[in-house]
N, C-alpha and C positions, 0 to 999 in steps of 0.2 A: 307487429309480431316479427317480420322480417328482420328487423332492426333492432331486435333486442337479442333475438338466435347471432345474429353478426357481432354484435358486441360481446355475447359471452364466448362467443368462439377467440375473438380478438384476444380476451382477455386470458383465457383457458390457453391458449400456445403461445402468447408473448414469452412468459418464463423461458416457454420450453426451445424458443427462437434465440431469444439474448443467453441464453446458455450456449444455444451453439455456436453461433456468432464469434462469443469470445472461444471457445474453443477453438473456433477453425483459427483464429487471430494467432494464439498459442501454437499451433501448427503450423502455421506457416513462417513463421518467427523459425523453429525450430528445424522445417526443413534449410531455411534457406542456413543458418547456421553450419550443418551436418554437409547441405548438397556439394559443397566445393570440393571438400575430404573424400568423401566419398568415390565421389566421381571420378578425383584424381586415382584412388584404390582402383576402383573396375576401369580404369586406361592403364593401369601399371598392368594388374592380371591378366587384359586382356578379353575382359566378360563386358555383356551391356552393361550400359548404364543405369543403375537401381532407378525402379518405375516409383512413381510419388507415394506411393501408397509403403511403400517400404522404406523411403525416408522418413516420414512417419512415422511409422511403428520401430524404427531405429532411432529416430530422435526422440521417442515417447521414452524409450527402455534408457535410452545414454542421459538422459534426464534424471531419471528414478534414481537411477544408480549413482549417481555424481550427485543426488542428495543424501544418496545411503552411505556414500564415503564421506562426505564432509561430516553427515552426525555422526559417523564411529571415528573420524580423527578427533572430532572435542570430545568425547568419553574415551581419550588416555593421554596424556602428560605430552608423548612424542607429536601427538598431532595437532593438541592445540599448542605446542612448539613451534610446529610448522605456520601455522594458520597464522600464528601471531609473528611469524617471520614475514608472512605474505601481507598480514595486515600494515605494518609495517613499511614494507616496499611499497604499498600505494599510496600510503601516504606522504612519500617523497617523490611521488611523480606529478612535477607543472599541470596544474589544471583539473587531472585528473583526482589529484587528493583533494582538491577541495569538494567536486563532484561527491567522491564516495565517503570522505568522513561528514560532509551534512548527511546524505542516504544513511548512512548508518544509524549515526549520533539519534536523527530524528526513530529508526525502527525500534533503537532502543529505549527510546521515550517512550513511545505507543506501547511495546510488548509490557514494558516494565516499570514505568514513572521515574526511572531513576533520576534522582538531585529533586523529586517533587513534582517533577512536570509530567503533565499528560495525566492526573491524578484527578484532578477537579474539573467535571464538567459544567458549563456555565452558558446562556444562556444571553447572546448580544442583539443588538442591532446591527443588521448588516442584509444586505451590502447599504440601503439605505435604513434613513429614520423612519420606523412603522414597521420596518421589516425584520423580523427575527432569527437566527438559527442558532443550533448546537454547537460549541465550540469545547475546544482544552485550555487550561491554564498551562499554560508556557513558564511563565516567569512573574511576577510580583513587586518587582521591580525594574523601570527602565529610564532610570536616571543617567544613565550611561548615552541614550539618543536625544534629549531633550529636557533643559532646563525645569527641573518642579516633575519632570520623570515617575520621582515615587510615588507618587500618587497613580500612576498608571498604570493598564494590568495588560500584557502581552500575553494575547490569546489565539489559537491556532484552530482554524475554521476548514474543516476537510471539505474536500468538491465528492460529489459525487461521479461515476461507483468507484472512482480510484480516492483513496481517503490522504493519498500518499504525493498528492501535489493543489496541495493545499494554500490558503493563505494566514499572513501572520498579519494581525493589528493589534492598536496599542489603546485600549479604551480605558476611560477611566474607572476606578475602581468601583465606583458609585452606580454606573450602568453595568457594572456585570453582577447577573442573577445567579446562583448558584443553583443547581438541579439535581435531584437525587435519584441522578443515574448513574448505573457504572458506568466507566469507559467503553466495555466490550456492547451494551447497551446501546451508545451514543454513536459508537462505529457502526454497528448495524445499519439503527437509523438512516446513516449518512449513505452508508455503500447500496443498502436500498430503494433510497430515492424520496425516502420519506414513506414509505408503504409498509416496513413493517415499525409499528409503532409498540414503542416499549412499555412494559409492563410494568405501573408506578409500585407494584409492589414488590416487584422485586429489585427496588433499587439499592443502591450503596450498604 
């Protein structure tokens, strides 16, 4: 009895745990961002130094807002101007554009399928033989890496809860299942842990 009250408690506040977890993760990210500025302000004016709790809640607010200017610069002409100036510049910066045009190129796969990819969910072996997960179709072709290529299907396999550092393999056409699931489906899935399992009838 003991042991079953233990387990459903386990069970009843992990969510409630790993939510906060990443939150406090996001916060502390975001203080230490803001705390250098900050600090340097209250030594210029002359006042203490802002207590944590109010980097926080200033790094919560300069967050919000610095997404509420970027979506109102891409809904007028002058600001995705700008944006596509800024996009631009990183892409001419050593190391750094390769860094952000893969980040991007791939978010826009995920959000969107564009060029076809990230479109068809399919079903591999991996990591070994016997062992299966959820993956995207990438590419259809990859005769470009290896001799007889076409025949192969570059498929991209999300890690769990981050879907967004994932792996890419080349299996042949013949071992990839297709599954009739959406994308947004098959991300759950993954970012889940495998717990929340999709609904076959509301697939594709």
């Amino acid at each position: 009895m003991i042991r079953k009250y233990l387990l459903a408690g386990l069970f009843t506040l992990l969510p409630l745990v790993v939510t906060l977890w990443i939150l406090k993760g996001i916060f502390t990210a975001l203080i230490g961002i803001f705390r250098g500025p900050l600090t340097w302000l209250a030594h210029l004016i002359h006042v203490p130094d802002p207590p944590t709790w109010g980097l926080a809640l200033f790094s919560a607010l300069a967050t919000v807002l610095l997404l509420l200017l970027v979506g109102a610069l891409v809904g007028n002409f002058i600001g995705r101007q700008v944006l596509s100036w800024l996009d631009e510049l990183m892409m001419h910066i050593p190391v750094v554009k390769t860094i952000y045009g893969a980040t991007r190129q791939l978010m826009g796969a995920i959000q969107s399928g564009q060029g076809g990819s990230f479109k068809d969910v399919v079903l591999v072996e991996w990591p070994h033989p016997g062992s299966y997960t959820l993956g995207f179709v990438a590419s259809r072709n990859c005769s470009w890496a290896i001799e007889g290529g076409e025949s192969l299907v570059a498929v991209y396999v999300p890690t769990s809860p981050n879907p967004t550092s994932g792996y890419v393999v080349m299996v042949e056409a013949a071992k990839v299942k297709p599954v009739d699931l959406s994308a947004d489906q098959a991300l759950t899935w993954a970012v889940s842990g495998g717990v929340v399992v999709p609904d076959p009838n509301r697939g594709r």
